[in-house]
BANU-47739 format. One record per residue (C-alpha): residue number from 0; y, z, x. Coordinates in nm, 3 decimals. Layout:
residues N
+-----+---------+---------+---------+
: seq :      yy :      zz :      xx :
+-----+---------+---------+---------+
: NUM :       Y :       Z :       X :
...
+-----+---------+---------+---------+
//
This chain:
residues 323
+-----+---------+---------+---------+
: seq :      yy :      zz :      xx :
+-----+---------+---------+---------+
:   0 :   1.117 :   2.856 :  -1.160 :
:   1 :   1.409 :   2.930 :  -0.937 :
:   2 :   1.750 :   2.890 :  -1.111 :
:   3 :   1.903 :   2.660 :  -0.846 :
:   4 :   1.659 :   2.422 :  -0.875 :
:   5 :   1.799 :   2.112 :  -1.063 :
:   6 :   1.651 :   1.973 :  -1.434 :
:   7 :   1.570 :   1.669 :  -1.275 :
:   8 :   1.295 :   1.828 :  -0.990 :
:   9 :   1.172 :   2.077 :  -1.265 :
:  10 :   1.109 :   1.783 :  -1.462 :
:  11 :   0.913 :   1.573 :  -1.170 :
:  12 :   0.722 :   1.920 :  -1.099 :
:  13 :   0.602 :   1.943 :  -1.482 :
:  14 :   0.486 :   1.575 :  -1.492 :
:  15 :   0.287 :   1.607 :  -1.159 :
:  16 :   0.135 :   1.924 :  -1.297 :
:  17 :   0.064 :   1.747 :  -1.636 :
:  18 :  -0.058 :   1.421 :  -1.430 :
:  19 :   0.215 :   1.214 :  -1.596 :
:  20 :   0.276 :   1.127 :  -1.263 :
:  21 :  -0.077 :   1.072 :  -1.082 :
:  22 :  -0.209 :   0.899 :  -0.751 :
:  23 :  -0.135 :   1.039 :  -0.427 :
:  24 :   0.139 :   0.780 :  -0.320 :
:  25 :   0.338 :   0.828 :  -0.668 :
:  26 :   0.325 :   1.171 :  -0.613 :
:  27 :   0.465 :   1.139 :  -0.303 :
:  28 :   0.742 :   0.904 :  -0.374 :
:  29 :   0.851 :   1.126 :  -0.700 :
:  30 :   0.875 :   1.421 :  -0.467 :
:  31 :   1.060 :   1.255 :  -0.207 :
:  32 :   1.307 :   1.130 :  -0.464 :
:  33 :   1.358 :   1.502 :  -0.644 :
:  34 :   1.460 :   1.670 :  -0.348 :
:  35 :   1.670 :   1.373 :  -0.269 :
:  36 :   1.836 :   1.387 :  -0.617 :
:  37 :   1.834 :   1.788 :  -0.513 :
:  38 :   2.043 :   1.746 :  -0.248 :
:  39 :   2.324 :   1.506 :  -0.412 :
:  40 :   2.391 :   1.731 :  -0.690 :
:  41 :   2.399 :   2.018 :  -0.464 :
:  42 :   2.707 :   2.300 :  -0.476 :
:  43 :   2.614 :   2.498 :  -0.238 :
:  44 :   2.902 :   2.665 :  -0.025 :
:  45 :   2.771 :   2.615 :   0.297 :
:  46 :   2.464 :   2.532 :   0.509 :
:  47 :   2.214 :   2.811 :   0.449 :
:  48 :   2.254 :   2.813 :   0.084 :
:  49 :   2.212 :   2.414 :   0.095 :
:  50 :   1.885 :   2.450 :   0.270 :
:  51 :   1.747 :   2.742 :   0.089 :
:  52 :   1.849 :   2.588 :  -0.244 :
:  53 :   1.621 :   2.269 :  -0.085 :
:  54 :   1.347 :   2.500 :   0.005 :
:  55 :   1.332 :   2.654 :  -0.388 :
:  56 :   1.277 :   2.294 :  -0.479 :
:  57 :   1.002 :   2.195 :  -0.175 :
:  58 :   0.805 :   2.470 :  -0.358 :
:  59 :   0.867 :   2.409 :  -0.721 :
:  60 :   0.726 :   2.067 :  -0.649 :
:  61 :   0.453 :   2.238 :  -0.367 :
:  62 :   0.337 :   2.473 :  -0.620 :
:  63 :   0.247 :   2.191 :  -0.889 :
:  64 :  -0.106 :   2.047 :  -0.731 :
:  65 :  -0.177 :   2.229 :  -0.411 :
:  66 :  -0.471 :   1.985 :  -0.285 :
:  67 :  -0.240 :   1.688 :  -0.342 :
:  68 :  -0.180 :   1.643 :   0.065 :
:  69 :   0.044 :   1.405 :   0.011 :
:  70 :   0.271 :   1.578 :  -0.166 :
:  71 :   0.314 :   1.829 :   0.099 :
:  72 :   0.370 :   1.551 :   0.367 :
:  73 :   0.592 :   1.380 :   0.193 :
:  74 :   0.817 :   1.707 :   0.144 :
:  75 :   0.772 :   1.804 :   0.509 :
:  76 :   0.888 :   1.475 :   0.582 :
:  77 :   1.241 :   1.484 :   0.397 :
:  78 :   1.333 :   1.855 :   0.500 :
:  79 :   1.258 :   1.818 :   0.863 :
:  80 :   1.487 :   1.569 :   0.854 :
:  81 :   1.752 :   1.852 :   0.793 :
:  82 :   1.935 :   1.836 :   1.176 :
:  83 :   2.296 :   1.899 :   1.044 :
:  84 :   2.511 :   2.205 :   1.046 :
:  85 :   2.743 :   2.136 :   0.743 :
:  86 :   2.664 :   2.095 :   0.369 :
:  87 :   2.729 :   1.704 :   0.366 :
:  88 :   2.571 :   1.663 :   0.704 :
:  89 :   2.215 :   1.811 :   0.523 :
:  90 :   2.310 :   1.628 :   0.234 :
:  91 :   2.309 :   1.283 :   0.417 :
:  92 :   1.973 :   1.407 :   0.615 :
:  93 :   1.754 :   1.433 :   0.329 :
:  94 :   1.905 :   1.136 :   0.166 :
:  95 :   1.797 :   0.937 :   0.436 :
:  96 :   1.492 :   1.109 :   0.520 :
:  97 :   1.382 :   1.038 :   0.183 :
:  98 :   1.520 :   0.681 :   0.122 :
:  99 :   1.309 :   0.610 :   0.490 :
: 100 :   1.036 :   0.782 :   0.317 :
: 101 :   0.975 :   0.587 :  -0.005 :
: 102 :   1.047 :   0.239 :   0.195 :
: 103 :   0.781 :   0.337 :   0.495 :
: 104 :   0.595 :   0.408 :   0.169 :
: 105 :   0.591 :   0.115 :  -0.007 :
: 106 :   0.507 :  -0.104 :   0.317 :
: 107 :   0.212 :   0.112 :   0.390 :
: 108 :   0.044 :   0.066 :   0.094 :
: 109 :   0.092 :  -0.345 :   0.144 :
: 110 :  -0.002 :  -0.314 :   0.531 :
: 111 :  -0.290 :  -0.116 :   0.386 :
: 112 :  -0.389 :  -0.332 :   0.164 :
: 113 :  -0.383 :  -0.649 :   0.405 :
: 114 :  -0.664 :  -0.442 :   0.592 :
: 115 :  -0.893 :  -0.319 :   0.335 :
: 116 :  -0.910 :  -0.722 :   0.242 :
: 117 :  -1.050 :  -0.814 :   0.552 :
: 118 :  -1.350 :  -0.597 :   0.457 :
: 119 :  -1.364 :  -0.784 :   0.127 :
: 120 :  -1.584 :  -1.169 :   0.149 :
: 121 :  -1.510 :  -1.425 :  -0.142 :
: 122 :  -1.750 :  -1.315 :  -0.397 :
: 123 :  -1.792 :  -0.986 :  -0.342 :
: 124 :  -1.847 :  -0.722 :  -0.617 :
: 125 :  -1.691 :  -0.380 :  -0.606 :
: 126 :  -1.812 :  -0.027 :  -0.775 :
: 127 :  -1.444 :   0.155 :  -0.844 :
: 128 :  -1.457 :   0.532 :  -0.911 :
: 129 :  -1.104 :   0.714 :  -1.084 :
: 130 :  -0.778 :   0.529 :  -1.000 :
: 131 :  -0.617 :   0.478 :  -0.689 :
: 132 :  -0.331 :   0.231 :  -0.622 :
: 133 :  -0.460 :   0.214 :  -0.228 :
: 134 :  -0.770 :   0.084 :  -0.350 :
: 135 :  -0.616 :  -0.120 :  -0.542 :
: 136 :  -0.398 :  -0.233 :  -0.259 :
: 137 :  -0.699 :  -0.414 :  -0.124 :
: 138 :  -0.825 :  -0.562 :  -0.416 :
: 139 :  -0.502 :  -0.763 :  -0.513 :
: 140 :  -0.439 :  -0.833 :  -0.107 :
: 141 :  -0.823 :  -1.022 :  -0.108 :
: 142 :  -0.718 :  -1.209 :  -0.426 :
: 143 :  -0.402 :  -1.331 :  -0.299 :
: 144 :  -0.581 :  -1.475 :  -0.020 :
: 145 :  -0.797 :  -1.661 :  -0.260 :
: 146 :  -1.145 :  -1.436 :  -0.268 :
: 147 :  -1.298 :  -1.411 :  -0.618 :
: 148 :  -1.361 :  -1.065 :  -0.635 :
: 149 :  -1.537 :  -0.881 :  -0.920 :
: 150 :  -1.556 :  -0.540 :  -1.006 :
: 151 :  -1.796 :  -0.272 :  -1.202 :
: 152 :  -1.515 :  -0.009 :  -1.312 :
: 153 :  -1.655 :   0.369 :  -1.378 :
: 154 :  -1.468 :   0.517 :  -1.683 :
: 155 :  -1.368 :   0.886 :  -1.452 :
: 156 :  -1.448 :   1.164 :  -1.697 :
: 157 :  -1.272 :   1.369 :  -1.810 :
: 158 :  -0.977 :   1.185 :  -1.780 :
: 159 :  -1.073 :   0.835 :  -1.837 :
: 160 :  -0.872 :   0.716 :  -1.502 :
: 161 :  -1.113 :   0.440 :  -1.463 :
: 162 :  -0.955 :   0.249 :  -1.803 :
: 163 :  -0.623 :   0.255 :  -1.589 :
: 164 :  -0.807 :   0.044 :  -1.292 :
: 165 :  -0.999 :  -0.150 :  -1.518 :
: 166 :  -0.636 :  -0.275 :  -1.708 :
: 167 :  -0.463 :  -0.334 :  -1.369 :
: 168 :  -0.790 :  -0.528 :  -1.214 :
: 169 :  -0.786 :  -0.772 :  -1.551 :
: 170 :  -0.401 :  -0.794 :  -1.487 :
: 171 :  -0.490 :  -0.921 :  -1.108 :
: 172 :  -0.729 :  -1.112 :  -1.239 :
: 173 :  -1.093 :  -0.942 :  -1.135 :
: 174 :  -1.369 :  -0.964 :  -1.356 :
: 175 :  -1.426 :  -0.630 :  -1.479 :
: 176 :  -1.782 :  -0.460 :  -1.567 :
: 177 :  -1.663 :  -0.069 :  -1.724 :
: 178 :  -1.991 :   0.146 :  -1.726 :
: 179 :  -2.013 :   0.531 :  -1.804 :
: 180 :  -2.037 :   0.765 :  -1.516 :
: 181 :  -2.377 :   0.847 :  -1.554 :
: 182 :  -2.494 :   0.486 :  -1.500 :
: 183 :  -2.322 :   0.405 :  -1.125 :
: 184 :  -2.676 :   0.417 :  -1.000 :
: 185 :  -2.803 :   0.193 :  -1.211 :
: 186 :  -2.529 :  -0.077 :  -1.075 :
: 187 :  -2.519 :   0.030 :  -0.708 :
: 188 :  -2.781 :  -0.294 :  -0.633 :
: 189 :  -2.571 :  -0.499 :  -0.802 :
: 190 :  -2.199 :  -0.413 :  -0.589 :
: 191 :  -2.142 :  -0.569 :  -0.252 :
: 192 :  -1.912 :  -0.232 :  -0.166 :
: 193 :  -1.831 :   0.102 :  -0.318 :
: 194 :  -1.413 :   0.058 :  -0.317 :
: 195 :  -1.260 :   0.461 :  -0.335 :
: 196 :  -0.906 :   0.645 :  -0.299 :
: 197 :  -0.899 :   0.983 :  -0.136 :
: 198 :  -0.636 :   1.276 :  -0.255 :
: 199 :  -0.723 :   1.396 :   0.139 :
: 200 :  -0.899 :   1.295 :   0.441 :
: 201 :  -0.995 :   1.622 :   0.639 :
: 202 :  -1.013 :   1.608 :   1.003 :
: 203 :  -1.333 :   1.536 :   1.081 :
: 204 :  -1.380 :   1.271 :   0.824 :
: 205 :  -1.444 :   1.429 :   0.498 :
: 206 :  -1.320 :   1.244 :   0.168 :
: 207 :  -1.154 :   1.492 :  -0.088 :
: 208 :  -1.125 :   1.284 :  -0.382 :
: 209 :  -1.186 :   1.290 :  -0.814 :
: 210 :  -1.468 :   1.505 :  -0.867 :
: 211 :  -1.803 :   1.243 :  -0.898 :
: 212 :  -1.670 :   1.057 :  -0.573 :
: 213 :  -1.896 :   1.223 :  -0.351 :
: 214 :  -2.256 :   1.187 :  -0.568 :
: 215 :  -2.166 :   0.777 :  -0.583 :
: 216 :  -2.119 :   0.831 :  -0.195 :
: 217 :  -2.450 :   1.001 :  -0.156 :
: 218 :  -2.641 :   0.729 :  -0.441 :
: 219 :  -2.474 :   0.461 :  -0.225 :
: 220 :  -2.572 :   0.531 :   0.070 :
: 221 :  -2.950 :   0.525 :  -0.061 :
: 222 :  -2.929 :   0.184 :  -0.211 :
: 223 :  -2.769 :   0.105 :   0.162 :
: 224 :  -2.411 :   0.016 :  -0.037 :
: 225 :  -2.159 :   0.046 :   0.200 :
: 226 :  -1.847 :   0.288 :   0.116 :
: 227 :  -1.515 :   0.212 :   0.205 :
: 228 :  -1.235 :   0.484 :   0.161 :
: 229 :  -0.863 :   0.321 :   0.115 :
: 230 :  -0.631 :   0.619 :   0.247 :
: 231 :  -0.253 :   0.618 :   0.361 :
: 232 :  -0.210 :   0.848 :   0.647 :
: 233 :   0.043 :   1.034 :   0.424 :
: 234 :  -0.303 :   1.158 :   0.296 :
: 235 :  -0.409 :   1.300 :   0.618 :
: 236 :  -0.458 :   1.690 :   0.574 :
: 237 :  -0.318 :   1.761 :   0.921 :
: 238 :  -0.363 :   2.166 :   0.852 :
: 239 :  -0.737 :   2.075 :   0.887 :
: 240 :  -0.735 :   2.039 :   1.240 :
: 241 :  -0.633 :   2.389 :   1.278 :
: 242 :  -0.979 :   2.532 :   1.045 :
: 243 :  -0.764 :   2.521 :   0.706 :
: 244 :  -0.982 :   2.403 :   0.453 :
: 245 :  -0.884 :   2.216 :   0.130 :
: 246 :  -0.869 :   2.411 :  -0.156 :
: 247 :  -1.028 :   2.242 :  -0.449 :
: 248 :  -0.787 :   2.240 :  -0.723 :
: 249 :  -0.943 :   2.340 :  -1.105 :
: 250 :  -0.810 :   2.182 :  -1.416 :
: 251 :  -0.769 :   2.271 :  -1.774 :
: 252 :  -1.082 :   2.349 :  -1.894 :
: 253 :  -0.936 :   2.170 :  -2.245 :
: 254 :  -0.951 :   1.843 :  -2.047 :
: 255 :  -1.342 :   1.870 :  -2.141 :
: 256 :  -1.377 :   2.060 :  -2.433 :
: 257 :  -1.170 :   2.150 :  -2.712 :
: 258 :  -1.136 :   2.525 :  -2.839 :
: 259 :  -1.302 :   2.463 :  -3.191 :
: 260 :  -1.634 :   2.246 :  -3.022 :
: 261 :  -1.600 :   2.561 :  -2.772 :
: 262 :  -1.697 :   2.771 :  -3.036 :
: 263 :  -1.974 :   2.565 :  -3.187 :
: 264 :  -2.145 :   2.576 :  -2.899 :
: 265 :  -2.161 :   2.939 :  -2.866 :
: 266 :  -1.858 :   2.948 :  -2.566 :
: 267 :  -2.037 :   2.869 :  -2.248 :
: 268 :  -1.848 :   2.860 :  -1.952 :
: 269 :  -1.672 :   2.533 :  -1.856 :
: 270 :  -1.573 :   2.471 :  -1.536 :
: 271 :  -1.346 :   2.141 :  -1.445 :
: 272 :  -1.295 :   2.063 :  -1.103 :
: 273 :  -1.067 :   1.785 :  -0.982 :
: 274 :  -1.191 :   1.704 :  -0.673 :
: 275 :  -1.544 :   1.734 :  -0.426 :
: 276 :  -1.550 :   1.681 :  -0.107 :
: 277 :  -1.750 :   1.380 :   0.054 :
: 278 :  -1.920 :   1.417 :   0.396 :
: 279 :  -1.844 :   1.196 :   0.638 :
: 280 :  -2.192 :   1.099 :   0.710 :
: 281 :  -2.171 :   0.900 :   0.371 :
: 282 :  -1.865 :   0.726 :   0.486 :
: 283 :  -1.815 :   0.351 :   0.618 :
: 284 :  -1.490 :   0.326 :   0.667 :
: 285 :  -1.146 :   0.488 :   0.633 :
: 286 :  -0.861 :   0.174 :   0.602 :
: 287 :  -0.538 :   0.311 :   0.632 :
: 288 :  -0.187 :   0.104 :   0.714 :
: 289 :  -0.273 :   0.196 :   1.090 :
: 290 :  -0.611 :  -0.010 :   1.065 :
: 291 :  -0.945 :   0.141 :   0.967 :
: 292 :  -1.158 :   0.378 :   1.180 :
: 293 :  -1.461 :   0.550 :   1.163 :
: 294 :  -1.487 :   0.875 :   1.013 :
: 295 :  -1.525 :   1.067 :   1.301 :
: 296 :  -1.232 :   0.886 :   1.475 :
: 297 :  -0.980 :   1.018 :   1.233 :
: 298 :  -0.874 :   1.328 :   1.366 :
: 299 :  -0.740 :   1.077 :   1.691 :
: 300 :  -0.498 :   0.919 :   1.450 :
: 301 :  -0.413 :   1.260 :   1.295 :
: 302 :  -0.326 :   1.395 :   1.634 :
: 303 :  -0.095 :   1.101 :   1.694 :
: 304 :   0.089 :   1.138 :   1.370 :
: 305 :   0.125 :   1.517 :   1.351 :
: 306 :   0.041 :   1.683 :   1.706 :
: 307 :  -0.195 :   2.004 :   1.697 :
: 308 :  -0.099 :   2.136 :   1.336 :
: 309 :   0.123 :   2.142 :   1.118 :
: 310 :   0.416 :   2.401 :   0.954 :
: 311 :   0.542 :   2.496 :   0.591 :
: 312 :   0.947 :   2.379 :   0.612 :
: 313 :   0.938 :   2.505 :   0.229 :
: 314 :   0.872 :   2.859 :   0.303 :
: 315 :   1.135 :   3.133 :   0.345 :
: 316 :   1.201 :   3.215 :   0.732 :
: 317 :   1.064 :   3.542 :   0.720 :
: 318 :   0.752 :   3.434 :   0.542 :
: 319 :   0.692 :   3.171 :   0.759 :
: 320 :   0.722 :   3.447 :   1.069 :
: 321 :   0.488 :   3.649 :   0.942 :
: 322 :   0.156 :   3.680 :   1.113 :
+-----+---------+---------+---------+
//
């Protein structure tokens, strides 16, 4: 890692590679805070070094889960910001770039949440897959209004992510059902809505979220269960609208198996992918803090909040000029 980038954003980088930090809005907020603490401690001797030394630490903290979209928004976010043309100039840029950041942050996932309720009757039972704090969001928004709302948890393999949303739904008070991956199917008749996150909403509609998310979309959709996707726009992949796809990010293969069971059972291949990608076809909803829209709508609100496309503020001028 570069040498100018300071302990504390090598130390947010390792715990979002790790997943010590995890969920897209955490993510984001962490990052946004890093290159904020980045830019108070800076010494740099003048402008350029000030925003090159903020670029190093854009891509320490790029580098660490490239299919998290919101981390890149949330760093192209802060160093756009950068207008000024003296060190403390930048230095008060990102600082409020990124203090604007986190607090736009934190009422978007409440705004959010006040949405995704109004999908959710009193009664209702939800089907939860991995962990996601928008998700969430609507959940403990219905319940404040006074909905009894219960709530058949999957566990998330490999990671278990699922015992994380089943502690915080007993903590809001939900009724909670956990059941193995394997047996969402069985339950699907029994759930009044399938209730998901999304690391990144392409632009026409597609759900890239934990790996199993799109098999409970497609099982869902034949028991006619409908599937509501809980996404803050910082999730938006705006580089889709411009034919980038999302890269599909592969984990440790350790998270599955350890080495000595490797060897017992003759060392097969493993593969562990974090993420699959969910057509839109299978897709209700998308409830963001802007409202929810139809899949197919969502490249309208994209083109609002980003234009045409998007650019890479982290990269070095000349790479970013090259062809």
């Amino acid at each position: 890692m570069d040498d100018r980038v300071h302990p504390e954003v090598r130390r947010t980088a390792t715990e979002i590679d790790t997943m010590e930090i995890r969920g897209a809005a955490t993510i984001a907020d962490a990052a946004a805070r890093a290159l904020r603490t980045q830019a108070t401690e800076s010494d740099a001797a003048d402008a350029e070094a000030f925003r090159a030394e903020l670029r190093a630490a854009a891509r320490a903290l790029y580098e660490t889960r490239p299919t998290a979209v919101s981390l890149p928004n949330a760093l192209r976010y802060v160093l756009r910001g950068m207008s000024s043309t003296t060190v403390e100039g930048l230095r008060q840029n990102v600082v409020e770039s990124a203090d604007e950041f986190c607090a736009r942050l934190e009422r978007a996932q409440a705004d959010l949440g006040e949405v995704g309720a109004n999908r959710l009757r009193d009664g209702d039972t939800i089907m939860t897959h991995c962990h996601s704090t928008d998700a969430l969001a609507c959940v403990e928004a219905a319940v404040e209004q006074g909905k009894h709302i219960e709530a058949v948890v999957k566990e998330t393999r490999p990671r278990n992510q699922g015992h994380i949303t089943a502690k915080r739904l007993d903590e809001l008070g939900v009724p909670v059902t956990l059941i193995v991956d394997s047996a969402a199917r069985r339950y699907l008749n029994d759930v009044d809505h399938v209730l998901v996150g999304a690391d990144a909403v392409a632009a026409d509609g597609s759900v890239v979220n934990k790996i199993g998310t799109s098999g409970l979309a497609v099982n869902a959709r034949d028991r006619g269960t409908p599937i509501m996707v809980a996404a803050q726009t910082l999730k938006l992949h705006p580089g889709t609208m411009t034919g980038h796809t999302v890269d599909i990010e592969m984990r440790d293969t350790a998270e599955v198996v350890d080495d000595e069971t490797l060897v017992e059972l003759g060392n097969p291949t493993v593969q562990n992918p974090a993420f699959d990608v969910t057509p839109p076809r299978y897709v209700d909803a998308i409830v963001t803090e802007r409202g929810q829209f139809p899949p197919e709508s969502i490249v309208t609100l994209m083109r609002e909040l980003f234009g045409e496309g998007t650019s890479e503020p982290w990269a070095e001028p000349s790479a970013r000029a090259e062809p």
